[in-house]
C-alpha positions, 0 to 999 in steps of 0.5 A: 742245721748247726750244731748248736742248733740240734743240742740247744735246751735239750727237751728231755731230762732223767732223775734217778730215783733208786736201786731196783734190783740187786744180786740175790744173796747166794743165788748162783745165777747172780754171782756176778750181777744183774744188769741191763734188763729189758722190759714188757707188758705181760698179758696178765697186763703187769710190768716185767723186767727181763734182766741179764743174770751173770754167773761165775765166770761171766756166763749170762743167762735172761732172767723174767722179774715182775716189777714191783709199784709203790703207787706208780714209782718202781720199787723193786721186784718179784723174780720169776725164773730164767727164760733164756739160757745160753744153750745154742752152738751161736751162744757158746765158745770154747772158753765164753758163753752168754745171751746178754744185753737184751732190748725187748720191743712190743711190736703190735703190727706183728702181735708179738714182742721182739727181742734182740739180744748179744749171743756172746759165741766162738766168734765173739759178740753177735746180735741175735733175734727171739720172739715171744706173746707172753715174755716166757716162751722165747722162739729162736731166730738166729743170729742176725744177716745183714745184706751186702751194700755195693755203695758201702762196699762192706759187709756188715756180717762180718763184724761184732754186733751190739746195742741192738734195737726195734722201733714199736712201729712201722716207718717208711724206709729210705726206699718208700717201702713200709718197714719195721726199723732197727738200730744197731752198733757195729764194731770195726775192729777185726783183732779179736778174730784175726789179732793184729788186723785192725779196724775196717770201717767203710772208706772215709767213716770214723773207725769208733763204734757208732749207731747205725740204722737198718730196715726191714721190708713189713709185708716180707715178715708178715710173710716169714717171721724169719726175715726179723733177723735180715736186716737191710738198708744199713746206714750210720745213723750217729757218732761219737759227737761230745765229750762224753762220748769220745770213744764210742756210742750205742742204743739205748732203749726202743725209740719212743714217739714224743711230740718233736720225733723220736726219742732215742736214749743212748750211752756214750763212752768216754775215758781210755781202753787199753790192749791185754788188759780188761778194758772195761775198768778205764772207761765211764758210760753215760746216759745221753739223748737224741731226737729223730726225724718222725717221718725219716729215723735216720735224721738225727735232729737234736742232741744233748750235749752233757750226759741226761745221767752220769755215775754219780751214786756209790751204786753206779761208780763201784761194781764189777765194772765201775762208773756205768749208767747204761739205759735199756729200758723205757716203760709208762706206769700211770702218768710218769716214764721210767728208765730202767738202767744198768748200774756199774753192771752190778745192779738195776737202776730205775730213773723218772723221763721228763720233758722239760720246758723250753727256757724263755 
């Protein structure tokens, strides 16, 4: 399949339709803002946003928010508290500390929605594993082991981790074996542990951060819920493919299942990073999207080659870091999708999913 063939009349589009949440005025946990929430069904049946709340000092605690509805259209919210601080050895260094970027996925298989989040600790930024049945009470798995692959000859444990993901529901692994899915982002580049050492990625794959995919064996966490943090089977899934995401891409929100696959909403990155300084204020996230095999995730069968949402508005170009939409969260109130995004990681967006005809 061509290029061309997997990016023509992409069947999905966003439209933005308003600010959601914004730091509480005085409230110390947002001092530097509120961004990238995941998000659940409750068991009272409401919508939750679980936001990322970001105190002086770049410390990153998850919040609990109940959305508020004007008829079926996000508005606002109602917050409730904070259900995840950064209170493990794994999610605190000597000069950082943080549980950020959470994705929340409701897996009925287990009964239980999984969360994956970054433990930003004294290594730097890991993927970590929680689980929850009611989106207060979050239970610890660690952080996340990825077993050796002879083929690929690398060790995924060894490097960052983010942009991290579940499917809602089992698929067949490469192998034939009934498992849960997960989409992960790593980050070959060793300087931050070892400075100078450089990028490592396996022999003969692009060295930019790139969206990869894992399995998970569904009859081994039925036996030992534990195993939701050992991934396997990693395989690159997708990278930096359009402009809009020459420097790097990751996950967005859970896939969801729509009538050509899956749906996968993802950033991409694009503008210049920059060594000793803060590199996130040279650089534009955008909001892009892909379809995946329905039977075989780790096919990637459409892209979209321009962004489904770029910084445009006054709330997504100015913030702590300017110019950023960043998707994590997909949610159905009556008849319409919502995404729920990251804006200039500052303040939470809320934009309409729709498919849209294909042209004639």
């Amino acid at each position: 399949m061509t290029t061309q063939d997997r990016t023509l009349t992409f069947p999905y589009a966003l439209t933005r339709s308003g600010v959601v949440m914004t730091p509480e005025p005085g409230a110390a946990l947002e001092a530097e803002g509120v961004l990238n929430p995941a998000s659940g069904r409750g068991p009272d049946g409401e919508l939750y946003l679980l936001p990322r709340l970001v105190a002086e000092g770049n410390v990153s605690r998850v919040g609990i928010a109940r959305v508020l509805l004007d008829g079926d259209t996000p508005v606002g919210v109602e917050r409730q508290g904070v259900v995840l601080e950064p209170d493990r050895p794994f999610e605190r260094g000597r000069s950082n500390a943080g549980v950020e970027d959470p994705r929340v996925t409701f897996l009925p298989a287990l009964g239980l929605h999984v969360m994956t989040y970054v433990a930003y600790g004294p290594l730097g930024p890991r993927t970590a594993v929680a689980v929850s049945d009611d989106l207060r009470d979050w239970r610890r798995l660690g952080p996340v082991q990825y077993d050796y692959d002879d083929e690929l000859g690398i060790d995924l444990s060894l490097f960052h981790n983010k942009d991290t993901v579940f499917f809602p529901e089992p698929v067949t692994a490469p192998d034939g074996t009934p498992s849960l899915a997960v989409l992960h982002r790593p980050v070959w580049d060793l300087g931050g542990i070892r400075p100078g050492e450089g990028a490592h990625p396996p022999t003969g794959m692009d060295e930019r951060p790139s969206i990869w995919i894992a399995f998970i064996p569904l009859d081994a966490v039925t036996a030992d819920l534990g195993e939701l943090a050992r991934w396997r089977q990693n395989r690159f899934l997708a990278g930096p493919e359009f402009p809009f995401e020459e420097l790097k891409i990751g996950a967005g929100p859970a896939p969801i299942r729509v009538p050509e696959g899956w749906l996968l909403l993802h950033h991409g990155v694009t503008g210049r990073l920059e060594t000793g300084v803060d590199q996130q204020q040279n650089v534009n996230y955008a909001a892009g999207a892909m379809i995946l095999d329905a039977d075989e995730p780790w096919r990637v069968l459409q892209r979209s080659p321009e962004p489904l949402l770029a910084a445009e508005t006054d709330d997504e170009r100015s913030g702590i870091v300017p110019n950023v939409v960043f998707p994590t969260a997909i949610e159905t109130v009556g008849e319409n999708r919502w995404v729920f995004y990251g804006m200039a990681d500052s303040k939470i967006g809320v934009a309409r999913l729709d498919r849209v005809a294909p042209a004639e």
